[in-house]
N, C-alpha and C positions, 0 to 999 in steps of 0.2 A: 575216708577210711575210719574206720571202729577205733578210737584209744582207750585208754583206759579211765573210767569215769575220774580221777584226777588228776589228767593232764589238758584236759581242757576245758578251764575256766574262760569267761569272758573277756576275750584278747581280738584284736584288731592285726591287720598284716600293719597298719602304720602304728601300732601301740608298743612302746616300748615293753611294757607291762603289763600285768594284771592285779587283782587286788593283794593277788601272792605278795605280790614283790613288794606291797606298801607293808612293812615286816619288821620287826623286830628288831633287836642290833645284830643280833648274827642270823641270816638268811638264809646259811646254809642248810639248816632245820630241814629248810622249805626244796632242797634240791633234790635233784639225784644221789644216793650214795656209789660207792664204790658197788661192782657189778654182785659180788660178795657180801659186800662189807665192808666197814673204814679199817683204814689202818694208817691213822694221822692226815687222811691224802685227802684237798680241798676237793671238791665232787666237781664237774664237771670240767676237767684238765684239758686245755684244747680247744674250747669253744671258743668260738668270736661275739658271741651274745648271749648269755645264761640267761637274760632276761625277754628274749625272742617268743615273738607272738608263735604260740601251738601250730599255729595253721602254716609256719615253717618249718618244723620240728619233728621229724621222725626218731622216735625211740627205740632200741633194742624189741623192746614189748610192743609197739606196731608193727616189727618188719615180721612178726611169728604168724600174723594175720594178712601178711600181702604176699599177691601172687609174685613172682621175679625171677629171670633166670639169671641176671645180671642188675649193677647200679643201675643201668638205662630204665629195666620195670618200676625201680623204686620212685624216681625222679619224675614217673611217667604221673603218680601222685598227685605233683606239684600242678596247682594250677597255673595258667599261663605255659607249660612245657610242653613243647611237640618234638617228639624224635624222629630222625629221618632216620631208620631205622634198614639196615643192610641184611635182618631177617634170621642171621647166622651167629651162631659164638664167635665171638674174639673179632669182630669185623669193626671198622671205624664208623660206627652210627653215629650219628650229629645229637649232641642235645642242644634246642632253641629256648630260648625263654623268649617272648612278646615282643618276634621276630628277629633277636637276635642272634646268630649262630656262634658255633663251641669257639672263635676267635675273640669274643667277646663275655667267654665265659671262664672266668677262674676258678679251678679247682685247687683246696687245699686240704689238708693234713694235719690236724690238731692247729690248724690258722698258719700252716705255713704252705706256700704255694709248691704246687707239683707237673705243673702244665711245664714240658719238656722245651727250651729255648730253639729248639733247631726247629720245629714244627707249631709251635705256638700254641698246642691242645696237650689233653689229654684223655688218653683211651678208658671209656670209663667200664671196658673191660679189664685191666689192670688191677682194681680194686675188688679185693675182696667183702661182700656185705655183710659175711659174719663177723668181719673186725671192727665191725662201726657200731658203737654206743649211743650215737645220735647222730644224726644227719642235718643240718640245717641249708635250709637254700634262701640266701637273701636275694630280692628280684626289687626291681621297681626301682625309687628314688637315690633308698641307702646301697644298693647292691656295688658302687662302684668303691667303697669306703674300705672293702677287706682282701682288694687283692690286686694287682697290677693287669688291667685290660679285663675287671670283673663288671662292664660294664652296663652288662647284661645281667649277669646272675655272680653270686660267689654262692660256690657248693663245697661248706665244711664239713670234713668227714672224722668224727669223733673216735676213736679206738678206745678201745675198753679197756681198762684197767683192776684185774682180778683182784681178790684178797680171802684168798683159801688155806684156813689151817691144813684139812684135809686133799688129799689129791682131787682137782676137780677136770673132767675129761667132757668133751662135749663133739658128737659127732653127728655132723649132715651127711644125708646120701639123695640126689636127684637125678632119675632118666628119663628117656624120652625118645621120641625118633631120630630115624637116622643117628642112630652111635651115638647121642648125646649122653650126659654123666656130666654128673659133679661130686667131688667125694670134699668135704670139709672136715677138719679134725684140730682140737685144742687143747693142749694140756696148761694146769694152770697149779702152782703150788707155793704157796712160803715154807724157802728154804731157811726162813730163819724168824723171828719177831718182826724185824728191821725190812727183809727184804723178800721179795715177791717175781716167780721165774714163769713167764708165759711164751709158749711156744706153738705152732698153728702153719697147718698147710692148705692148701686148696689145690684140685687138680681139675681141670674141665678138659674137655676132650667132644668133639665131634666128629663126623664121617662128611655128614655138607651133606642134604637132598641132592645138590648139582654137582659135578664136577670143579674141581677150584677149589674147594669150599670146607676144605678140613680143616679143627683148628687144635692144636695141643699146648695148652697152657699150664703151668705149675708157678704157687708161689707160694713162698715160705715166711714166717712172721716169728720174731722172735720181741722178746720187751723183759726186761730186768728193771724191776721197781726198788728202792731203796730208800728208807725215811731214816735222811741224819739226824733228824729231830721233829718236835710236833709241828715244828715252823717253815721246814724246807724237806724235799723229797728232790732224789736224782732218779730222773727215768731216760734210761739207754733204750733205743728201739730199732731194729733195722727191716727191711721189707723189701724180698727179692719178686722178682717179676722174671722169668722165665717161658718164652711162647714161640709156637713155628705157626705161624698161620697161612695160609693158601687166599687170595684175592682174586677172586675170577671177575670183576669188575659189572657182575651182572650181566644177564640175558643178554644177549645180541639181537631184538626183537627187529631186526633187518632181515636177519636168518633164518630167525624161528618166532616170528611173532602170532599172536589169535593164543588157542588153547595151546598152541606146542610151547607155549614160553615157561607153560606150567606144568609141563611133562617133563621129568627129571630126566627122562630115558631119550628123549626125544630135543631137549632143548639143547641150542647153542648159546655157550657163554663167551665172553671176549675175551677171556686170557683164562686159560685153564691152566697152565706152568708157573703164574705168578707166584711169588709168596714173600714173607720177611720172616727173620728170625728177630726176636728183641729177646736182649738181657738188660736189666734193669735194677739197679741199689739204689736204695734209698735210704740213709742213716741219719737219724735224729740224738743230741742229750739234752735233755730239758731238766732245769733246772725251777721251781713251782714253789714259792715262800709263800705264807700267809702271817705277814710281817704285821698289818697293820688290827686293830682291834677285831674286825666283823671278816671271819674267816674268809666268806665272799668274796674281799678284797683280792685275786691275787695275784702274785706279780707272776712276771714268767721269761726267764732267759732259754731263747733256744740257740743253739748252734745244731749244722743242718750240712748235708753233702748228699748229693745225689749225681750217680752217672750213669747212661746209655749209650748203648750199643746197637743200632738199627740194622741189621744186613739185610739189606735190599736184592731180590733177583727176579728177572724176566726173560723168557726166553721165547724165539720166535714160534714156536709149536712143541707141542708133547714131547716129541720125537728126538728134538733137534737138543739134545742137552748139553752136552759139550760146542764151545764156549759160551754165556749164558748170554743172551742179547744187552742185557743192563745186569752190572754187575756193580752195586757199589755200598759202601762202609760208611754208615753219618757215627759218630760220634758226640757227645753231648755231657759235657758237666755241666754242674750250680751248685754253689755251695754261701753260705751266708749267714750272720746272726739276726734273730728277730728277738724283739725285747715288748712285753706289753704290762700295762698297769690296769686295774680295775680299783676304782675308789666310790663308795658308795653311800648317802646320808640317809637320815630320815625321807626328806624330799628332793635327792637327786643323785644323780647317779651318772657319772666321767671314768673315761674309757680311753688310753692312751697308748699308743704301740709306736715302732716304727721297725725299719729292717736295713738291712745291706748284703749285697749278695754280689759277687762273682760269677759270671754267666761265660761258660764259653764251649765253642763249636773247635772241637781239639781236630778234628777231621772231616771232611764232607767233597763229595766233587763236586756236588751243587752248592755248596754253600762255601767252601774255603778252611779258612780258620778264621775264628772274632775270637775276642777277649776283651769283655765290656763289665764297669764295677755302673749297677742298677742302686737305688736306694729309694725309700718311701717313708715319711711319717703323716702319721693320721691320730684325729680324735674327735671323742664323741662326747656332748654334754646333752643330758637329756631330764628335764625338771617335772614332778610327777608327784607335785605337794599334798596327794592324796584325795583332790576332789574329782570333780569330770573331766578336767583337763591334763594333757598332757603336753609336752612341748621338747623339741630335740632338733639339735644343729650339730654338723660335722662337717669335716675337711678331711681331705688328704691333699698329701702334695708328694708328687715322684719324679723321681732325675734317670731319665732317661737316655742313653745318646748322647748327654754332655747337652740337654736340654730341660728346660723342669715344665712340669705340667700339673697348676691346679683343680681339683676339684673341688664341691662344697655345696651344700645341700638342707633343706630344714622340712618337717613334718609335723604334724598337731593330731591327737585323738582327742575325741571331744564325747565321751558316756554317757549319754541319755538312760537313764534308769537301768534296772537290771539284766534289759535282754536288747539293747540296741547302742552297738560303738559308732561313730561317723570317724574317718579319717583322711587327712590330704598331705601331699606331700611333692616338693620339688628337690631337683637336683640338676646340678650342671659338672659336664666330667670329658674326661677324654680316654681313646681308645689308640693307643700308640701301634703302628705299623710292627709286626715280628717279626724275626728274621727271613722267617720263607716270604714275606712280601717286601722285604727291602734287597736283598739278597741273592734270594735261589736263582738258578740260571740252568737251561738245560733247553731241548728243542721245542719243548712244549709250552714255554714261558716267554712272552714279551712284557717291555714296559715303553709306554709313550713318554714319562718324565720322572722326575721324583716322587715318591709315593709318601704324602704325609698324612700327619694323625687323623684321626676322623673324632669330632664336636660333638658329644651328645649332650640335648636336651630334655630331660622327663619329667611329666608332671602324670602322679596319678590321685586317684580319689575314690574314695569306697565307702560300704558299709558291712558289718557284721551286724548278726542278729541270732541270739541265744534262741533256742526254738524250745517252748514250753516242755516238748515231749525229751527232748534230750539231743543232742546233736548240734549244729549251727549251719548257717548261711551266710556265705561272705560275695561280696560281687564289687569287682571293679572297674574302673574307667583308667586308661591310658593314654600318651598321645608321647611320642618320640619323636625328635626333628633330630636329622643326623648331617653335620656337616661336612662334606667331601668324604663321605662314604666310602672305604674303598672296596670294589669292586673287583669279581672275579668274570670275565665275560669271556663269551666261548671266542678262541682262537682254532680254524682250521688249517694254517700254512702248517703242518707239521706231517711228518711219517710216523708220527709215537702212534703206536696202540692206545695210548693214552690221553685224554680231552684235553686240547691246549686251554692256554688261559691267556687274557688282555691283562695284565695286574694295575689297575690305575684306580686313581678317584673317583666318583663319580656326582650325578648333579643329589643337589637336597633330597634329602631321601625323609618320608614322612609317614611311621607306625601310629595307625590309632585304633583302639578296638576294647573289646569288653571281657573280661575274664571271669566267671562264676564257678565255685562251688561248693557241695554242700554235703551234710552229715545228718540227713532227717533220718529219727528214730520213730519207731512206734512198738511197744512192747518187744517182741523178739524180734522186729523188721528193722533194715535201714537202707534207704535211699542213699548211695554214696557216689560221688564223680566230681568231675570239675570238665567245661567246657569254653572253648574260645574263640570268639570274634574278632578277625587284623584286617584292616585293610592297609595296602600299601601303596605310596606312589613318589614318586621320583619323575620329574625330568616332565612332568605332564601327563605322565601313564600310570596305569594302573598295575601295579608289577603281581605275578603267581607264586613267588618263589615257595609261600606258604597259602596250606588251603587256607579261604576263610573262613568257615569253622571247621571244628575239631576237636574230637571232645572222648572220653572214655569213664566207664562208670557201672555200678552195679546194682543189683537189688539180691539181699542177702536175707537169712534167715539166721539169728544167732543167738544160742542160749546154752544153761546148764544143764544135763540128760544125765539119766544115772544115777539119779542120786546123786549129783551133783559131782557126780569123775569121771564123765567127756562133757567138753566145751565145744561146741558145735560152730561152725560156721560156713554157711554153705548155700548157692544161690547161683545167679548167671551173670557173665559181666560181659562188657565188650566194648571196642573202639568202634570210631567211626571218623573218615575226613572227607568234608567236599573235591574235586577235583583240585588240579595244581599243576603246573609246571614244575617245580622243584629244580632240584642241582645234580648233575652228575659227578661221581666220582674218582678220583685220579689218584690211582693207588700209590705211585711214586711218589710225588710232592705229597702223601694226605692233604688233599686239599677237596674242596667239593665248587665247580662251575656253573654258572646257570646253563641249562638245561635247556641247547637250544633244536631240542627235538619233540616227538610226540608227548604230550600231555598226560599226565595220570588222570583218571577217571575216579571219579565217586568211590572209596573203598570202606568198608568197613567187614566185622566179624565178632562171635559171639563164642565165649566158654562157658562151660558148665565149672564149676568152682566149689571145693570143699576142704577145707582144713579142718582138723580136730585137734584136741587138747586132750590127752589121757596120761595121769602123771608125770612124769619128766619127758615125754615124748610131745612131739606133735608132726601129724601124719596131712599131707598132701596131696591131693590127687586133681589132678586139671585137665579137661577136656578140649582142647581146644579148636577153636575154629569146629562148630558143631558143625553149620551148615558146611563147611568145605566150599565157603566166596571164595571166589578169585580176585587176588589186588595186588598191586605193589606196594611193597614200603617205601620207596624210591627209585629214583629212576635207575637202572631197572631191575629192581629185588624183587622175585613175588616171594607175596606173604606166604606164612608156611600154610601145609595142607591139614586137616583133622587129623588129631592126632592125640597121644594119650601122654602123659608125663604122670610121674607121682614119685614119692620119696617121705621119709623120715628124718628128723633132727631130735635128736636125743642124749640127754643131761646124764652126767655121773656124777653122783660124791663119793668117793669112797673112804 
């Protein structure tokens, strides 16, 4: 993707740094400001690595230039990520990182974790992307370092922080077919020198191509900034999540399988009465010193509460509404303090946090009630004396279950001249069982024993390579060995509408594969994507759960017009995945099953793509799926059909 010519200096996925970071005594020079402007407040609030190689890093100023209807498109970015993607708003699409799924992926919020204890995920339709200031996704070696069962990926989600004398208003609007919209809206103001009032909705809404398949979401954001002084800032935040979504659990291709799967008029889906309703809080006060000489430094008390409210319903046919077939109420708090330090020299740079939280299932029929105290500390030392090399070692250690489980991990960049980084890097971590796999219970679910943690091993290795014309090229090698892997495997003894599951261990399970991509410029042209090679196997076999490659990317044309007042950017882009097995879906437990039915076939598809830039505006228009392929995104979503989407985001100061 296109950033802005100085956000991507010559940085490695394994480099802690770049020549940025080798700086000065106060670095903050060198950051981010306030999205505004300062108003005492250390720049980047929230992040779990200020100093995070670019090529994990999406800014405010990238996501203006990316296509996305939701998180899932942003993430889609990232190399290494393939989502199993349910095709519709508000639906549970899997995000994988270099084959591991969303149970082994942590999502956080300013570094504090959000993935719901009852289900062990989080919907990364719940997030709204215009409240994110930067995005970072750590993958590979460090990725198990910033969040409980992040062992796969941790994806921080940065929120912005205003600083507006003047009233500053900022509104999205995107449509699309079938009843699609998104309305975005943010007011931003200092109500005083000291303090700073930001308030923000989002509403998405569909109709579903198929039956099932509506979804009406609303969330609301509020944030109150306050500087007691130049040294400490109180930021109060809360973030509602409000959604009724419809689950038709995909095609029924028994039914209507060939071309009918892809006639909206014509196809059968397997639950067309399904749906949940979620309500969702989520309250943060962070407390953010810059106590020690080099602003950079900074410390950070958070206290944190979050609860949910899952209504689950199912009913035997359209018709049949009264009494629902599955009727039930999960419940879900967590609440806890998290404390981190950033300390930084000339040549080196320690990084220290830890948390404690309260985790409890206040209600569930599947699940009971628990009330379990979770806790984690972690740190990072990373030496970076200024010449080719670099060097970094980290731990965490978390008490889980009234069990402790270490990690611990080290990496090296190594600079050959000014346009070639080399980097390697290992770790050793664990991936702890969630409640819905120690736990859930209902018709659809057995277990043959105890279900314990599952061993990850990773080692990867790579290189970047500054590319004279402008842009880079990054390409890695991975190899995962996963110890007692647990496993979802298809269960038939059941009457549910819904895919039973075997919930157990399973044999050595072994990810190896190649991940590449890249940023080739040429005058107003750029080559953009990232694609990926996994093979997998376990047990002797050769497992499909993911294609083996898969890949999406673009060729663009982007410049100044106008005399220089539209910013252009405009071109064709498109996915692509080999065939696969994949997983099915089981809307009750959210949980996804291997797939012990027909095969996905070879898919891919192609949009035409243009954004502009004209003063505070910037305008969208995306064609999508020109040819009108037919594919699934999973078993069994078809992809959507040609189709037209377009909208506006547009700034006020007044």
């Amino acid at each position: 993707m296109t950033r802005p010519a100085h956000a991507d200096s010559l940085r490695s996925r394994g480099a802690p740094a770049d020549t940025a970071a080798r700086r000065s005594a106060d670095s903050s020079a060198t950051a981010a400001a306030d999205t505004l402007g300062r108003m005492s407040t250390p720049s980047l609030v929230g992040t779990v690595d200020r100093f995070a190689d670019s090529s994990l890093v999406r800014t405010m100023g990238d996501l203006h230039w990316v296509d996305y209807r939701s998180l899932g498109g942003i993430l889609e970015t990232y190399p290494g990520m393939f989502l199993r993607d349910q095709e519709s708003e508000g639906q549970y699409s899997q995000p994988t990182f270099d084959g591991v799924d969303w149970r082994g992926v942590s999502f956080l919020v300013n570094g504090r974790g959000v993935n719901d204890p009852a289900s062990g995920i989080f919907n990364i339709y719940a997030f709204t992307p215009e409240y994110a200031d930067r995005i970072e996704v750590i993958t590979g070696p460090r990725a198990f370092l910033y969040g409980l069962n992040s062992t796969g990926a941790a994806v921080n989600l940065v929120t912005k922080n205003y600083n507006s004398n003047k009233a500053f208003t900022k509104l999205n609007y995107s449509e699309g077919a079938y009843g699609y919209s998104t309305v975005d809206g943010t007011f931003s103001q200092n109500i005083s020198r000291k303090t700073n009032v930001t308030v923000g909705f989002q509403h998405q809404t569909t109709d579903g191509r198929f039956p099932g398949e509506a979804d009406d979401a609303w969330n609301a954001r509020e944030k109150i900034r306050y500087n007691v002084s130049h040294d400490l800032n109180v930021i109060l935040s809360h973030y509602l999540t409000s959604t009724e979504t419809q689950m038709n659990g995909g095609v029924d291709i028994t039914k209507s399988g060939g071309a009918y799967a892809f006639d909206n008029t014509l196809a059968v889906v397997k639950q067309d009465s399904t749906y949940e309703k979620l309500t969702r809080n989520d309250l943060d006060l962070s407390l953010v010193g810059t106590f020690l000489p080099d602003t950079a430094d900074v410390s950070t008390l958070t206290l944190y509460y979050s609860h949910a409210l899952r209504e689950f319903r199912e009913r035997e046919d359209s018709y049949h509404v009264f009494p629902a077939q599955v009727s039930s109420d999960h419940v879900s708090s967590w609440m806890g303090a998290q404390a981190s330090q950033d300390f930084a020299t000339g040549f080196q740079r320690f990084s220290a946090g830890g948390n404690v939280e309260l985790r409890q299932i206040e209600g569930s029929p599947n699940l009971g009630r628990l009330r379990n105290v979770v806790g984690a500390v972690w740190a990072k030392e990373e030496i970076d004396p200024g010449g080719p090399l670099t060097l970094a070692a980290y731990g965490r250690l978390d008490s889980y279950l009234r069990k402790e489980y270490a990690g611990y991990g080290a990496d090296a960049t190594l600079r050959i001249g000014p346009l070639l980084s080399l980097y390697g890097g290992a770790s050793t971590s664990w991936r702890v069982p969630d409640y819905q796999e120690l736990y859930w219970t209902d018709s659809t679910v057995i277990r043959t024993g105890a279900v314990a943690a599952e061993h990850h091993a990773v080692e990867e290795a790579g290189a970047s390579i500054a590319m004279p014309g402008g842009g880079t090229v990054r390409i890695a090698v991975f190899h995962r060995t996963v110890t007692d892997p647990i496993i979802y495997s298809p269960y038939s003894g059941t009457a549910s509408p819904f895919p039973g599951a075997l919930i157990a261990n399973g044999p050595l399970l072994i990810s190896s594969g190649v991940t590449a991509s890249l940023d080739v410029r040429y005058r107003s042209f750029s080559l953009e994507g990232n694609v990926e090679y996994i093979v997998q196997k376990s047990g002797g076999a050769t497992l499909e759960a993911f294609p083996k490659v898969s890949g999406r990317g673009g060729l663009f044309f982007r410049s100044r017009l106008v005399n220089d007042n539209l910013e252009l950017k405009t071109g064709f882009q498109g996915r692509f995945a080999l065939g696969y097995s994949g997983s099915v879906f089981n809307p009750e437990m959210i949980a996804y099953v291997t797939n012990p039915g027909t095969p996905l076939g070879t898919s891919a598809s192609a949009d035409f793509f243009l954004i502009g830039h004209i003063g505070d505006a910037y305008i969208h228009f995306i064609w999508e799926n020109l040819a009108n392929i037919r594919y699934y995104g999973t078993p069994y979503y078809p992809g959507g059909e040609r189709a037209i989407r377009f909208g506006i985001s547009w700034e006020f100061l007044n």
